[in-house]
Every structure is written in C-alpha cells, then in structure tokens.
C-alpha positions as CSV (number, residue, x, y, z in Angstrom):
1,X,-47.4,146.3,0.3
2,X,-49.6,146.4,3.1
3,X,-50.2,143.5,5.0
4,X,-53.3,142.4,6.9
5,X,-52.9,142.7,10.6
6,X,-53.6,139.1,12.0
7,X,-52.0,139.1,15.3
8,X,-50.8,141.6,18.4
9,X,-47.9,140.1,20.5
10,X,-48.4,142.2,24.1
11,X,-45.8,142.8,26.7
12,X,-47.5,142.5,30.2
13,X,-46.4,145.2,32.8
14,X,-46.8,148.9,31.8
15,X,-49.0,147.8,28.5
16,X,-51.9,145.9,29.6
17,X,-51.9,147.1,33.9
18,X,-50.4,150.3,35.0
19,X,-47.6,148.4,37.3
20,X,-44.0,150.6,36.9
21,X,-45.1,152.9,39.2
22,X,-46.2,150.6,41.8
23,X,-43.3,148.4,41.3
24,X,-40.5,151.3,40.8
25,X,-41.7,153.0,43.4
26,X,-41.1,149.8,46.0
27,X,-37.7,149.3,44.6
28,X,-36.6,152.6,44.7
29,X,-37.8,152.4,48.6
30,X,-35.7,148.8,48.9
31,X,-32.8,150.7,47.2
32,X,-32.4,153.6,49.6
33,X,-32.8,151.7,52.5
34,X,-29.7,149.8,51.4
35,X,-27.5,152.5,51.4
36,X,-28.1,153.1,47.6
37,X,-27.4,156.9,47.0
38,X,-27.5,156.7,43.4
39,X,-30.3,158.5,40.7
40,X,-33.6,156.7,40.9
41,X,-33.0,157.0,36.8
42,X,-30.1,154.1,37.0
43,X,-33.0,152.1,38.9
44,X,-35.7,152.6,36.3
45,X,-33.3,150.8,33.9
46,X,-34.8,147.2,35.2
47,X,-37.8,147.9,33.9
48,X,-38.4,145.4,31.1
49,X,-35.8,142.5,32.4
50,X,-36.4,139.0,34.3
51,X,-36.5,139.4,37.8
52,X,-33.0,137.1,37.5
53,X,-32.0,140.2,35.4
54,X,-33.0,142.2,37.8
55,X,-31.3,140.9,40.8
56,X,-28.6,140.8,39.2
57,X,-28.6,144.8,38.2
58,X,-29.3,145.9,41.6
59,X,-27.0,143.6,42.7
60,X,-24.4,145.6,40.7
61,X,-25.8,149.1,41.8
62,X,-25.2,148.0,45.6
63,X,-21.3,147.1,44.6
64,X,-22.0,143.9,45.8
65,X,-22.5,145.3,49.2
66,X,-26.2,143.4,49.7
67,X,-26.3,139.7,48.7
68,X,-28.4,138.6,45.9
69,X,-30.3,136.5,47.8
70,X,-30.8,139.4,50.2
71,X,-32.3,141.4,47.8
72,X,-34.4,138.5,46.3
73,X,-36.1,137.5,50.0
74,X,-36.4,141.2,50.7
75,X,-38.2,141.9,47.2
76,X,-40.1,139.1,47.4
77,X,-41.3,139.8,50.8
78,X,-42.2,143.5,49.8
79,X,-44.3,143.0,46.8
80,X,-46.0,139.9,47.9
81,X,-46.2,139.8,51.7
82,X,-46.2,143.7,52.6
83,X,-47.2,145.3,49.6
84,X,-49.5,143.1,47.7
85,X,-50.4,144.1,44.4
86,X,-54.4,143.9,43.1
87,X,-54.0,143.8,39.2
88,X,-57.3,144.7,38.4
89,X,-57.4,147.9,40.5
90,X,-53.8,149.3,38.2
91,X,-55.5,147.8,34.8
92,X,-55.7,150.3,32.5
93,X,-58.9,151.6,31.5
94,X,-60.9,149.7,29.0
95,X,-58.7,147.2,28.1
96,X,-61.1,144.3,28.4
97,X,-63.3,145.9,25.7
98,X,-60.3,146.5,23.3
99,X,-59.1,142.6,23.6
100,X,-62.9,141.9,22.9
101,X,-62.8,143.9,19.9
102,X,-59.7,142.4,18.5
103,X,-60.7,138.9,19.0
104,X,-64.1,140.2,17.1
105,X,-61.3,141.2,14.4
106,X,-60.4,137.8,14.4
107,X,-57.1,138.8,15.7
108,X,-54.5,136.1,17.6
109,X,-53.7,137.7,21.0
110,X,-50.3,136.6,22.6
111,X,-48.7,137.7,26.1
112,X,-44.9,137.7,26.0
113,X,-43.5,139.2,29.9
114,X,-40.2,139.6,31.3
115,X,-42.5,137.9,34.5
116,X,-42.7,134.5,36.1
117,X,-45.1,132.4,34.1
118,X,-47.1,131.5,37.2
119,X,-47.6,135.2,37.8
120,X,-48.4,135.8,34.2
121,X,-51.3,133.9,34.8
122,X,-52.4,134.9,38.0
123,X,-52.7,138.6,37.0
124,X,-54.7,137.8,33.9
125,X,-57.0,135.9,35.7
126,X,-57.8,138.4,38.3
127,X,-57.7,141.1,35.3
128,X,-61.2,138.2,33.8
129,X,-58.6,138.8,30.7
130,X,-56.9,135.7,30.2
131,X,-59.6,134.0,27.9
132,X,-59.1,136.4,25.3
133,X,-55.3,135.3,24.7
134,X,-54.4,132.2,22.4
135,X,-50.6,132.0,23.4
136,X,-48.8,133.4,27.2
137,X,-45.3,133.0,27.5
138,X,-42.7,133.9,30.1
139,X,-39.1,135.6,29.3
140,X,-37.8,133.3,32.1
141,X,-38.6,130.2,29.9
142,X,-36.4,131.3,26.5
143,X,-32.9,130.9,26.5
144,X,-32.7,135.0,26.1
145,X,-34.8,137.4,27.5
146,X,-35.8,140.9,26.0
147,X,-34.1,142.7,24.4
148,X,-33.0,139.6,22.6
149,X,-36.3,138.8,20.1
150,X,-36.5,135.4,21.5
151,X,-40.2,135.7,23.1
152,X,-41.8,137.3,20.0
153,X,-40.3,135.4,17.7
154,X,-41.5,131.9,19.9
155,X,-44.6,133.8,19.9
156,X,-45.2,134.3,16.3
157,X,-44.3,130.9,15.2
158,X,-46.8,129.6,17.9
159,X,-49.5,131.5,16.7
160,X,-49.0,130.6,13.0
161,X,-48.5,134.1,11.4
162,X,-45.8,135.9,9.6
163,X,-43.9,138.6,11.0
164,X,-45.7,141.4,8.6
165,X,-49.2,140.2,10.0
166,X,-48.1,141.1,13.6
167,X,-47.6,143.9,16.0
168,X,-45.5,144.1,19.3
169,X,-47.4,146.1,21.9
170,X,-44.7,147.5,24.1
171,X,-43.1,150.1,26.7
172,X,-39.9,149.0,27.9
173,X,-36.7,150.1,25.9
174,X,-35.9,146.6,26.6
175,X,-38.9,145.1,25.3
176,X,-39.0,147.5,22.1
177,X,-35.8,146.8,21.1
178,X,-37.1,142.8,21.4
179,X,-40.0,143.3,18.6
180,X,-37.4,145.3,16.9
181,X,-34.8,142.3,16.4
182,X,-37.5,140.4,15.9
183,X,-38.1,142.1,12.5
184,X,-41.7,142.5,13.6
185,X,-43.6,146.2,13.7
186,X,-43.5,147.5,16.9
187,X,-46.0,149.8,19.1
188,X,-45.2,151.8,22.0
189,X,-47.4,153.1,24.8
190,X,-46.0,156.5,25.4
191,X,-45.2,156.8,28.9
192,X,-42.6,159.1,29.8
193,X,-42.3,158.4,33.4
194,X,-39.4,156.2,34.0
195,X,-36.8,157.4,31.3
196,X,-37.3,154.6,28.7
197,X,-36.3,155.2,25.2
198,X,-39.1,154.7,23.0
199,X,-37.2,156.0,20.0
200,X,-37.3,152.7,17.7
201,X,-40.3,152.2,18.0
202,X,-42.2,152.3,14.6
203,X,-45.6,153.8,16.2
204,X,-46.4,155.5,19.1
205,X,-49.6,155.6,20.8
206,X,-51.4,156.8,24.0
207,X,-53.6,153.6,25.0
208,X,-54.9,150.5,23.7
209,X,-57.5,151.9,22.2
210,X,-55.8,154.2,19.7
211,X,-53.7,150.5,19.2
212,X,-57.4,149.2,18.4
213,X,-58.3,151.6,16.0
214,X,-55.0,151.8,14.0
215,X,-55.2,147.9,13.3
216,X,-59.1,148.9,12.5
217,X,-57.6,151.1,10.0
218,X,-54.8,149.3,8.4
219,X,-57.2,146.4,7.9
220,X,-59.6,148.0,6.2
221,X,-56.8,149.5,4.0
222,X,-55.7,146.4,3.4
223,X,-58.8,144.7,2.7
224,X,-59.8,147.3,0.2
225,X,-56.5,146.7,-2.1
C-alpha cells in the first residue's frame, strides 16, 4: 500500500545549506595544527553528531593530548569569531521555492539537527526559511542524539503523522541510520565528499528538488488508488 506523503522531517547541515565543506575544512585546519597526523577521513566521521559528540571524538583522535575544553574555546572561536559563517551565501540553490512548494502540498515541514537549538534558529532566519517549518528541534535536547531515532521519532509525534506518511531528508551516515531506526522512509542527498555511507538509505537523490518532485509523484499515485 502506498501511503500519502504528509510530512518531510529535514536534517539541517549538508541538506538544507551546503555547510560540511566549510565546517570540515576548519576542523581539519584545527586538527593539524594540534599535532593531529591522522587521515582527514577519521575526521569526517563527526559529521552528523552534537558538537558534545564531537568534542568528544576529536578529543579521542588527539589521545587526550588537547583538553576538551581546549578544543571547544578554540572551535568556538574559529567558526564564530574568525571564521564566521553567512548561511544564506552556502544555501543550496532553490530551496526556498521547494519548501514553498511543499507547504502548497499541504505538507508538515520539521527540522531535526545534530546543532544547538539557538543556532538552528539563527541560520533559518537568515536563510528567510524558518516560516515554512511547523516543528525545529535540536539533537542536544533528546536524551540520544543521531543515530539513535530519537529526534524523528519526537518529530513525528509532534507533527501528528504516522511514520508511513513521512520522509527523513538526510546526508549524514549518522543521521540516516536515525530515520532508519526510526522505522520511517529515508532520503539521502548524494554527496560523496566526506566518505559517508549512504547505503541504507531507501532513496537517493541529487537536490531538493528531485525530493519535491518524488513526493509530487507518489502523491498523486496515491491519490489516484
């Protein structure tokens, strides 16, 4: 049975702004200044986790040698200090029309990020996106971030649909195996840059809008039987 596509569940960094570069490319640069000697691969692999998470594994890559803290003041002095980011200069293309065209679908439109809540919202305001979603949630508020299913599954209750009426919009490996568990359908944005394995995903796409027109698609299927 096909089921009517009623809601998309979308992962932040990498899906709706083109950020893993920017941000991979800073850590990597952090990294190698420590001393860190290591493949940039092993790095790439904190792509998808809380920045806790994330401290935590470079933490771990150093052997301890740089203290967390260290590489928390340092990080945060990078990215927001040195290096700020602008989030509507790394949005992808077009993705303002596709969430208008979804939400003419009468489609629910939820952000779930590994990212702080307070910087969830500050990027989709910049982005003039965050009108279109009804429900934003940060990883750092659930008891288990990605890839535990704990975000989309908050998520989907929230937004008062059942798991075969959504879709998880992701990137990560982290965040794919999180719609995964979740037992809901999950999309990924090919993106072969930073090693993730995108292999469980049940669809792969190239952009948003080939996202927009398979739900186009499917509902009409749907609608017609």
């Amino acid at each position: 049975m096909l089921y009517m596509i009623k809601a998309v569940l979308f992962d932040m960094d990498g899906i709706l702004y083109d950020s893993e570069y920017y941000y991979m490319q800073g850590t990597v640069a952090q990294m190698r200044a420590y001393g860190y000697e290591g493949p940039s691969k092993n790095i790439y692999q904190i792509i998808g986790t809380t920045m806790q998470k994330t401290y935590v594994m470079l933490y771990d890559m150093l052997d301890g040698k740089v203290p967390i803290d260290v590489i928390r003041e340092n990080n945060e002095r990078y990215f927001n200090v040195e290096h700020p980011i602008h989030f509507k200069e790394i949005m992808f293309p077009g993705v303002p029309q596709a969430l208008q065209q979804m939400k003419a679908m009468g489609l629910k439109l939820a952000v779930c990020s590994a990212s702080s809540y307070d910087l969830i919202v500050t990027s989709l305001k910049e982005m003039e996106i965050l009108e279109y979603f009804d429900f934003i949630e940060s990883g750092e508020n659930c008891k288990r971030s990605k890839p535990y299913p704990d975000i989309y599954l908050l998520a989907q209750e929230e937004l008062q649909v059942h798991k075969e009426e959504c879709l998880v919009y992701e990137d990560s490996t982290a965040g794919i195996q999180a719609g995964i568990s979740a037992g809901i359908r999950t999309v990924a944005r090919i993106d072969n840059r930073f090693y993730q394995d995108q292999s469980k995903a049940d669809i792969l796409v190239k952009d948003i809008h080939e996202l927009t027109k398979l739900i186009r698609k499917e509902n009409k299927y749907a609608g017609s039987n």
